[in-house]
KOLTORSE-951577 format. One record per residue (C-alpha): x, y, z; residue number from 1. Coordinates in Angstrom, 1 decimal. Example, Ala and Ser with C-alpha at 12.3 -4.5 7.8 and 13.67 -1.06 7.14 Angstrom:
REM KOLTORSE-951577
        u        v        w    nr
     12.3     -4.5      7.8     1
     13.7     -1.1      7.1     2
This chain:
REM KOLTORSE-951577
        u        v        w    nr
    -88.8     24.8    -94.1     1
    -85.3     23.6    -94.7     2
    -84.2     26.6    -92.9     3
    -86.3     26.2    -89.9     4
    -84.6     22.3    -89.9     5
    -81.1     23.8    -90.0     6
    -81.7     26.2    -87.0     7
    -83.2     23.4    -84.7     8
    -80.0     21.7    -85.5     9
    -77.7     24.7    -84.0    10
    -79.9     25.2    -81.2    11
    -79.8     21.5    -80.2    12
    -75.6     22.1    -80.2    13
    -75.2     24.9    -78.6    14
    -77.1     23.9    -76.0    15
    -75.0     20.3    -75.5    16
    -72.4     22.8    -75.4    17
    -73.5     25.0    -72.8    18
    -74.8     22.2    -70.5    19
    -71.1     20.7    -70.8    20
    -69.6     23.8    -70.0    21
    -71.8     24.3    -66.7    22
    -71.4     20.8    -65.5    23
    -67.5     21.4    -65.5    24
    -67.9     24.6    -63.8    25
    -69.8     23.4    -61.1    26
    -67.5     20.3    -60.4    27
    -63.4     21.1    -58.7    28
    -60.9     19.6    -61.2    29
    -59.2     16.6    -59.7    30
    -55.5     16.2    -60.5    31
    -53.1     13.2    -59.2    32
    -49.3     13.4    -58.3    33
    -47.6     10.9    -59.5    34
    -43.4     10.6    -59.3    35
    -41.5      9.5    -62.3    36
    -41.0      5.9    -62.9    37
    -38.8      4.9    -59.8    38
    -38.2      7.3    -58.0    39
    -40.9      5.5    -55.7    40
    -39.8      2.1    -54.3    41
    -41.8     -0.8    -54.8    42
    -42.3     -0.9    -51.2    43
    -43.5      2.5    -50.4    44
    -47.0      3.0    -49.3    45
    -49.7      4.2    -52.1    46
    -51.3      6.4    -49.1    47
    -48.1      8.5    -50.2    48
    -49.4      9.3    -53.0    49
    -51.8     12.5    -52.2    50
    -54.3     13.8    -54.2    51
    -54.0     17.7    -55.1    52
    -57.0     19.6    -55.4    53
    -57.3     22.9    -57.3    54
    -60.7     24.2    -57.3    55
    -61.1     27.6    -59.9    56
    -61.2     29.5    -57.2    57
    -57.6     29.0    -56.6    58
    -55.9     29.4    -59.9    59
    -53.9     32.1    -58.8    60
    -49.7     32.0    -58.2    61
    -50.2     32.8    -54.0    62
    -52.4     30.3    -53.6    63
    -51.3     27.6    -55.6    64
    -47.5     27.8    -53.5    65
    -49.9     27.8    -49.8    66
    -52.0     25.0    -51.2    67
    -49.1     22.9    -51.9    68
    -47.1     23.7    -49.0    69
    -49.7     22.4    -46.7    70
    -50.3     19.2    -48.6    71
    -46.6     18.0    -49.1    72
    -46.3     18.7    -45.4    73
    -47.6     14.9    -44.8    74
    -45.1     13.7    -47.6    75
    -42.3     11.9    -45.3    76
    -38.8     13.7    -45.7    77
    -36.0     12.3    -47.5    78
    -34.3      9.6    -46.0    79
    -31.3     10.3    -44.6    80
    -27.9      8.1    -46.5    81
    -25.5      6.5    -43.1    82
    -22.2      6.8    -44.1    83
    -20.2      3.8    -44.4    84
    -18.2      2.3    -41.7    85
    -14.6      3.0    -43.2    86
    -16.2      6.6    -43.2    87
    -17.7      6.2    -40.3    88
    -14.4      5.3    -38.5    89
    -12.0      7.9    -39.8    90
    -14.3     10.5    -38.8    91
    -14.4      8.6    -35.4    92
    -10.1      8.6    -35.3    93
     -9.8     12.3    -36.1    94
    -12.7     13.4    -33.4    95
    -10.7     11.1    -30.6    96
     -7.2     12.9    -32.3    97
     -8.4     16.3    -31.3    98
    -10.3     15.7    -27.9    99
     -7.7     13.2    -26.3   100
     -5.2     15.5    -25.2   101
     -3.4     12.7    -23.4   102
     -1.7     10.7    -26.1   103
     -0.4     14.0    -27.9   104
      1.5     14.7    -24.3   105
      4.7     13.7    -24.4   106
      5.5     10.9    -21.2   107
      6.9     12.5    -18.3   108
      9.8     10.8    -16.6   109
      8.8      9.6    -13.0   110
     12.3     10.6    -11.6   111
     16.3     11.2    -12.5   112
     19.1      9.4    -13.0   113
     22.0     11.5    -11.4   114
     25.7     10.4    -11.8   115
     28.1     11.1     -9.2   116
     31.6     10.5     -9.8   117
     32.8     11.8     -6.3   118
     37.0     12.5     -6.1   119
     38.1     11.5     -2.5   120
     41.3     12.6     -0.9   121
     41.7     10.8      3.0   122
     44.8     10.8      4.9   123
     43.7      7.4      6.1   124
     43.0      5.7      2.6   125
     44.6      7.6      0.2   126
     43.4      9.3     -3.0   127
     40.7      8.4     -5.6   128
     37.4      8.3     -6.4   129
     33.7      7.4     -5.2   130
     31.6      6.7     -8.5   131
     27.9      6.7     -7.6   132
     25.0      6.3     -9.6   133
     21.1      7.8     -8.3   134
     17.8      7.8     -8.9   135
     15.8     10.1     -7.3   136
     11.8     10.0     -7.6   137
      8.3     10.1     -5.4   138
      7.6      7.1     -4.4   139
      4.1      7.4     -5.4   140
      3.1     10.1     -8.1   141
     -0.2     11.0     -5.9   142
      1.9     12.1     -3.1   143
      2.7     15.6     -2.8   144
      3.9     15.8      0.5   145
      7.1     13.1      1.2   146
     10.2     14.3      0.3   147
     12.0     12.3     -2.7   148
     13.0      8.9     -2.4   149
     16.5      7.7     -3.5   150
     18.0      4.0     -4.3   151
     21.9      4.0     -5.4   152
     24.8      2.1     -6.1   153
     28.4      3.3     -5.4   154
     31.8      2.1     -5.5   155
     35.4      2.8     -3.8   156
     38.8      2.9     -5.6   157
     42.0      4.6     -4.1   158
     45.9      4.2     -4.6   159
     46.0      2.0     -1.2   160
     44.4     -0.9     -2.5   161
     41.1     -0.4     -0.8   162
     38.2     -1.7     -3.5   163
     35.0     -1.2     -2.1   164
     31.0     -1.6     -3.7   165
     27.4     -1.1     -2.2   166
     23.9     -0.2     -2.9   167
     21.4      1.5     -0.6   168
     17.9      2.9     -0.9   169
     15.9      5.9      1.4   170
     12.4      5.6      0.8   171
      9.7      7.6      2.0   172
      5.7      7.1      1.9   173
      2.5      7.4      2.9   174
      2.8     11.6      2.6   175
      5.7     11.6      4.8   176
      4.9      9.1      7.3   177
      7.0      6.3      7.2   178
     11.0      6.3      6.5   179
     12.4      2.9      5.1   180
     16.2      2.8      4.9   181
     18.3      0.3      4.0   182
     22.2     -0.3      2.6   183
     24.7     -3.1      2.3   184
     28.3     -2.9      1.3   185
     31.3     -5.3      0.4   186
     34.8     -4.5      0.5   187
     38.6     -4.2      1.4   188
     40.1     -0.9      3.3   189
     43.8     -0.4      4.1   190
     44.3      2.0      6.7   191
     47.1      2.8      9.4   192
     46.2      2.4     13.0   193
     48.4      4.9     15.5   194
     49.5      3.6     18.9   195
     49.5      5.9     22.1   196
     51.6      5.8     25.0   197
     55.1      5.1     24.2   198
     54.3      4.0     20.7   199
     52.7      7.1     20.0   200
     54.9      7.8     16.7   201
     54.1      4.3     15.0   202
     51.6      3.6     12.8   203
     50.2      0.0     12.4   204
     49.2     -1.1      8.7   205
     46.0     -2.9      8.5   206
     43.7     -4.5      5.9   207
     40.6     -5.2      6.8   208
     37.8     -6.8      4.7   209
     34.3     -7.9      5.1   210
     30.5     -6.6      4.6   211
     27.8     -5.0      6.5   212
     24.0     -4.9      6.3   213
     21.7     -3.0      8.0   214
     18.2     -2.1      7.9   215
     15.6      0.6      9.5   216
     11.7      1.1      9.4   217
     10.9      4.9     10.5   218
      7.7      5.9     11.6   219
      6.6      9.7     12.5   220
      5.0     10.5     15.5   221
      5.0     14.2     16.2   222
      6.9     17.1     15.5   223
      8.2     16.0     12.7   224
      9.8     13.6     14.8   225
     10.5      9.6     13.6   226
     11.4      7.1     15.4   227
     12.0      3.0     14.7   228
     13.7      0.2     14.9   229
     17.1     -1.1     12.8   230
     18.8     -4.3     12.5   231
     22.6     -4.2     11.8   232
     24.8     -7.7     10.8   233
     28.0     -8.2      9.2   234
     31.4    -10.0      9.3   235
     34.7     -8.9      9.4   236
     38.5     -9.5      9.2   237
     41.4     -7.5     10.1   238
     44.7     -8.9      9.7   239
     48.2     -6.6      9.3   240
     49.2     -5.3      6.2   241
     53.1     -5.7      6.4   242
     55.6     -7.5      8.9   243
     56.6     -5.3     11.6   244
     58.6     -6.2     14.6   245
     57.7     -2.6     16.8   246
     53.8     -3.3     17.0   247
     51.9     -2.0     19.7   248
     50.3     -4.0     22.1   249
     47.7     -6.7     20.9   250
     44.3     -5.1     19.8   251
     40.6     -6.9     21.0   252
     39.7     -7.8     17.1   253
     43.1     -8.3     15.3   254
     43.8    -11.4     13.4   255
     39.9    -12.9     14.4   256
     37.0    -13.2     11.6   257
     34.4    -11.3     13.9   258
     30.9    -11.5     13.2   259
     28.9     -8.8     14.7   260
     24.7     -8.0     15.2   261
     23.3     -5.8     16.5   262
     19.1     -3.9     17.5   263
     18.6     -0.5     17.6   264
     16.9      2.3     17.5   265
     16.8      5.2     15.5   266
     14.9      8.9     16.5   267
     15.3     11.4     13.7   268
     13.9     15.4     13.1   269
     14.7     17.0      9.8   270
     13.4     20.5      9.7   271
     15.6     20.8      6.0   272
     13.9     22.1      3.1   273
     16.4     20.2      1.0   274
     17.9     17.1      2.4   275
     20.9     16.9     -0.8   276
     22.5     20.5     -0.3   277
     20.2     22.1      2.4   278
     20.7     26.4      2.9   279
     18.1     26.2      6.1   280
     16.6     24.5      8.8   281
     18.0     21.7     11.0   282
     18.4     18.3     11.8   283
     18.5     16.2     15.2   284
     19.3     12.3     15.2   285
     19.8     10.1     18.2   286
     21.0      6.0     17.3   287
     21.7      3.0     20.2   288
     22.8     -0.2     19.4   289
     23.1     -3.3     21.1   290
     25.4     -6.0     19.9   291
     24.8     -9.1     21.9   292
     25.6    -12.4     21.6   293
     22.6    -13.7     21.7   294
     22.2    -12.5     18.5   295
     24.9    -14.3     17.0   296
     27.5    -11.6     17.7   297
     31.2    -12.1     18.8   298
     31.3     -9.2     21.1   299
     28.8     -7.5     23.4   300
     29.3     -3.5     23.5   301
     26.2     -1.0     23.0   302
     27.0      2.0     20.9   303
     25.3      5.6     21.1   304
     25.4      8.7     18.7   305
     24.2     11.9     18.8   306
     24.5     14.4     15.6   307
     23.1     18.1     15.4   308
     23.2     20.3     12.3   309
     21.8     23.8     11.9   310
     22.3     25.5      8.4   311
     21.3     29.3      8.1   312
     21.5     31.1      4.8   313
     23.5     33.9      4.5   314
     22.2     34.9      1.5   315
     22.2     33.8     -2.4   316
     24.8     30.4     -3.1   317
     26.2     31.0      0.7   318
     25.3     29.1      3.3   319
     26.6     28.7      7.1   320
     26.3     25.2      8.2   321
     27.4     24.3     12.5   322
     27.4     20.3     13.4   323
     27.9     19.0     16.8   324
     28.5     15.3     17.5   325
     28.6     12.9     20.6   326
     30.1      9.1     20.4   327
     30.0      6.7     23.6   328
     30.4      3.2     24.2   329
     30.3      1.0     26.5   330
     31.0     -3.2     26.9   331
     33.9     -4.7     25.4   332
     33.5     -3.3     21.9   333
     36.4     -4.2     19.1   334
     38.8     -1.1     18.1   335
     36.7     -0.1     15.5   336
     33.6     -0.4     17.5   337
     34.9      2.7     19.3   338
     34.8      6.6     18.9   339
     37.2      7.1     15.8   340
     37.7     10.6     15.0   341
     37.6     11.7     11.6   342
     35.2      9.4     10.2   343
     31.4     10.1      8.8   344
     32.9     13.7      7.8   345
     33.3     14.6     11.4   346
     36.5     17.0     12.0   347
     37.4     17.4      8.1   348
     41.2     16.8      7.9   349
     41.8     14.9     10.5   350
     43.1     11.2     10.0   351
     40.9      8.3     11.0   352
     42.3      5.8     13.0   353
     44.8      7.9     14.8   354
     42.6      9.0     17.5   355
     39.7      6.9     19.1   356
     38.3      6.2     22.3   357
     35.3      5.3     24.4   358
     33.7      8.6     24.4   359
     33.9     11.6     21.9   360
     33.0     15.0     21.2   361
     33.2     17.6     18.2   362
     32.3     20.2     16.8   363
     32.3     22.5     13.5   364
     31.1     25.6     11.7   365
     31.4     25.5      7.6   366
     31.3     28.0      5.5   367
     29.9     27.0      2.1   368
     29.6     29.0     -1.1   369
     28.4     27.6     -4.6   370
     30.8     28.1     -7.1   371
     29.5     27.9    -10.8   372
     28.8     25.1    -12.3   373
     27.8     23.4     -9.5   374
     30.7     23.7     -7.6   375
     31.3     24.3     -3.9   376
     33.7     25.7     -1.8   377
     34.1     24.6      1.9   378
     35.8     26.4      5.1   379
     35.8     25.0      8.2   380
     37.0     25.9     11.9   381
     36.5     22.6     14.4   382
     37.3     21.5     18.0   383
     37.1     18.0     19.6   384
     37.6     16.5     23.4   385
C-alpha cells in the first residue's frame, strides 16, 4: 500500500514536469536589449529600445547574425561630433591657402621706372648733360592694344650757363584711340646768334629765359591716322649776353618780354613697331599754328612742319633710318619763331642759331648699329636748302 502511495507521488511530478516543459516549447522566448547604464540619454526615445526575438528555430550562428542585422537596421546611427570652431576654422585657412592661388602670386609691377642720364654735346650750348627720369606703363591693364604710355621729368645743365627743367606725359587709351600729350618746361639758354650779310663772321651772345606750355588731344580716324587739336602759351625774354659794340642790325624780339599763344592742329601716322628705338615701319606728322593776338599773343605769324621718317632693318642690332623735314612761316614771327637749322635733331652737327629763315628743307639717312650694352652708334650723311 505504502508503495502504491509512493508511486502516485512520482507520477504526479513527472507529469508537472513534463507539462512545464511543453508549455515552454510551444511558446518563442522573449529577450529585451537593454544598453548599459548611460549610454542611453535621458532624452532618447524608449521606441529605441527593440525587442529581439529568437524563436528555437533559430538558435543557430547564420541566423542569429541575419536576425540581428535586420533588427538594428531601425536603430538610428551614431551621431555625428561637429568639430569645434577654432577647428573648424584652421581647416577653413588651410583649404583657402591651397585653392587661392592669387595671394601666393607675387604683385606684378604695373610699369618701369627708367633713368636716363642723357650726355649732350651742342655747338650752340655747350657740353653736359640731360638727366631724365620715366615711367613707362598701359594706361589701363585691360588694354592690349595701345602702345605704352609715358610721363617724365628732365632737366638741362651745360658749361654755358643754360639750367633748364620740365615734365611731360604721352598717354594713350581707349585700345589705341585717343592720344593725349602734354609738356611744360622752365628755363635759361645761352646761345650765339650769327649775322649774315656783311656781319656774316660775328656771332651775337644771347640769354634767353622763360617757359612754354602746350597741350594736344589726338583722336584716330582711319589708317592709323590721328588728328586734333593743341594749344601752345608761353612767355619769353631775350636780352644780350655781353656788351658788344659790332652788333648786327636790331632783331624783331630782342630786349622785349614776349608773350606768345598760339591753336593748332596736329595730324599724326606711326606705322613703328616700337616708338623708343624703332628698326621698322614709318612715321608721317603734319603741325600748323596760329599765333594771334587775339589770343593774347605779342606777335601774329602761323607756323607749319612737316616730318617723315622711314626706318628699314638691315638685319640683327642695324638699322637704316632716312628723315625728311619741311619748316615755313609766314606773318611777322620773332627770330626764333623762324626755320632754325639744327634744332629738334634735324642736320646732326650743325649749329643752331647760325642759319634760319622763313622756309626750310632737310634731309638725312643714319646708319644705326647697337653696340653692347645698350649702346649705339650713329652715321649720318645730310643735305639742306
Amino acid at each position: 500500500m505504502l508503495m502504491r502511495r509512493q508511486a502516485s507521488r512520482y507520477r504526479t511530478r513527472w507529469l508537472c514536469l513534463v507539462c512545464g516543459i511543453s508549455f515552454l516549447v510551444s511558446r518563442p522566448l522573449d529577450l529585451h536589449a537593454q544598453s548599459r547604464a548611460g549610454a542611453v540619454s535621458p532624452g532618447s526615445n524608449a521606441a529605441s529600445i527593440h525587442p529581439i526575438s529568437t524563436g528555437w528555430d533559430c538558435l543557430d550562428l547564420q541566423c542569429a547574425q541575419e536576425t540581428s542585422q535586420v533588427e538594428t537596421s531601425d536603430v538610428p546611427a551614431k551621431p555625428t561630433v561637429k568639430p569645434s570652431s577654432s577647428q573648424a576654422g584652421s581647416d577653413s585657412q588651410s583649404i583657402l591657402s591651397k585653392t587661392d592661388p592669387d595671394k601666393t602670386k607675387k604683385k606684378v609691377h604695373r610699369g618701369s621706372l627708367v633713368p636716363a642720364p642723357l650726355p649732350i654735346s651742342s655747338p650752340a650750348i655747350g657740353i653736359g648733360i640731360v638727366p631724365g627720369l620715366g615711367y613707362i606703363f598701359p594706361f589701363s591693364r585691360n588694354d592690349k592694344v595701345s602702345p605704352p604710355s609715358t610721363v617724365g621729368v628732365a632737366g638741362l645743365a651745360t658749361n654755358n650757363g643754360s639750367r633748364g627743367i620740365g615734365a611731360g606725359a604721352d598717354l594713350y587709351m581707349k585700345e589705341n584711340t585717343y592720344e593725349i600729350t602734354s609738356f611744360y618746361v622752365h628755363g635759361n639758354v645761352n646761345y650765339n646768334l650769327y649775322s649774315s650779310g656783311g656781319f656774316a663772321e660775328l656771332k651775337l651772345p644771347l640769354v634767353q629765359s622763360g617757359d612754354l606750355f602746350r597741350a594736344e588731344v589726338l583722336r584716330r580716324l582711319w589708317w592709323k591716322v590721328f588728328v586734333g587739336p593743341r594749344f601752345w602759351t608761353g612767355q619769353s625774354f631775350t636780352t644780350l649776353g655781353m656788351n658788344n659794340s659790332e652788333v648786327p642790325p636790331a632783331l624783331v624780339g630782342l630786349g622785349i618780354h614776349n608773350t606768345m599763344r598760339a591753336l593748332g592742329l596736329r595730324l599724326i601716322r606711326d606705322t613703328r613697331p616700337n616708338q623708343f628705338y624703332p628698326t621698322a615701319g614709318e612715321k608721317l606728322e603734319f603741325t600748323s599754328d596760329f599765333f594771334m593776338q587775339s589770343l593774347g599773343s605779342k606777335y601774329s605769324f602761323q607756323a607749319y612742319r612737316f616730318t617723315f621718317n622711314k626706318y628699314v632693318s638691315l638685319g640683327r642690332n642695324q638699322v637704316l633710318a632716312y628723315d625728311l623735314f619741311a619748316c615755313g612761316t609766314s606773318g611777322k614771327p620773332p627770330f626764333y619763331g623762324n626755320c632754325i637749322y639744327g634744332t629738334k635733331n634735324e642736320l646732326r652737327g650743325y649749329t643752331a642759331g647760325k642759319y634760319f629763315d622763313r622756309y626750310m628743307v632737310a634731309t638725312q639717312v643714319e646708319y644705326r648699329l647697337t653696340l653692347p650694352k645698350g649702346l649705339a652708334s650713329l652715321h649720318s650723311g645730310e643735305s639742306a636748302e
